[in-house]
C-alpha positions as CSV (number, residue, x, y, z in Angstrom):
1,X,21.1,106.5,11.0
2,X,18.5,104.1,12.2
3,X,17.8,100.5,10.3
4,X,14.0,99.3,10.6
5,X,12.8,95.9,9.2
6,X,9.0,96.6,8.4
7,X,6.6,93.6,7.8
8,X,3.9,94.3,4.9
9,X,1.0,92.0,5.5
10,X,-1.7,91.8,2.3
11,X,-5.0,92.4,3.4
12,X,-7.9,90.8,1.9
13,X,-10.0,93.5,1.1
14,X,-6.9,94.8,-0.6
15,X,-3.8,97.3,0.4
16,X,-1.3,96.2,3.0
17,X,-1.1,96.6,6.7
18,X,2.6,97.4,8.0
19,X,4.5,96.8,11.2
20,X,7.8,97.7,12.7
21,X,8.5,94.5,15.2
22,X,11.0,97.1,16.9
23,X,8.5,99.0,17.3
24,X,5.6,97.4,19.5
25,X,2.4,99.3,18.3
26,X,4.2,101.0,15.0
27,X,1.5,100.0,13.1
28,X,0.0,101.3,9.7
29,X,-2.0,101.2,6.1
30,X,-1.2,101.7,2.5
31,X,-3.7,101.5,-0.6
32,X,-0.3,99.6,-2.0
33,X,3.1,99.0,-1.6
34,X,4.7,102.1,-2.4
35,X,2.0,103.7,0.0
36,X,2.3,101.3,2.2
37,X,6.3,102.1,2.7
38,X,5.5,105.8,2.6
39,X,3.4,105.1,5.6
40,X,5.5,103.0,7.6
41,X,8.5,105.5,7.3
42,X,6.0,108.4,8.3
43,X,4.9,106.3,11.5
44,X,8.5,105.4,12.4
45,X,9.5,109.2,12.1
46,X,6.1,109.4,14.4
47,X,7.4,107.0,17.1
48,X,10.9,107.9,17.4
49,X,10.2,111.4,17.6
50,X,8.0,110.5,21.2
51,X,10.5,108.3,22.4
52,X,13.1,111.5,22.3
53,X,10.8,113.8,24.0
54,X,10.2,111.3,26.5
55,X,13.9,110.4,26.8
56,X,13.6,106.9,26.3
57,X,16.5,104.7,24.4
58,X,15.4,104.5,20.5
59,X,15.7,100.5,19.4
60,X,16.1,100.1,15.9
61,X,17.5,96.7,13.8
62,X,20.9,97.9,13.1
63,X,22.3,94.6,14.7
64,X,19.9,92.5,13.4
65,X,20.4,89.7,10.5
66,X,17.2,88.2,9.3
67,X,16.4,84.7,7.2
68,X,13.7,83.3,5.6
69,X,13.6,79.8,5.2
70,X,10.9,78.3,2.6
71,X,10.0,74.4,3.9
72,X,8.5,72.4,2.5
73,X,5.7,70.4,4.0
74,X,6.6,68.7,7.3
């Protein structure tokens, strides 16, 4: 089982454009969030699947904590 920490960014035009930081260039679209998560997995499943038939090690977040700190202005 891999762990992947996607990033959905709110476009102004509307939906949401997603990335995997993992991933460099896992990068895709959703009309909305649901989509936008269907999408993201879909493009993971994409990537990993070309890192196999290459060979290459598959990266993933398992090991990786993540904060988000709110501040207030400096």
């Amino acid at each position: 089982m891999y762990t992947y920490k996607i990033h959905l960014h709110k476009e102004a035009e509307g939906g949401f454009t997603v990335s995997v930081p993992v991933l460099p260039g896992c990068i895709t679209y959703g009309k909305d969030i649901d989509e936008a998560i269907a999408m993201a997995k879909e493009a993971i499943e994409l990537y990993i699947e070309e890192l196999q038939e290459r060979g290459e090690a598959i990266p993933d977040n398992s090991n990786t904590l993540e904060y988000s700190l709110n501040l207030e202005s400096v």
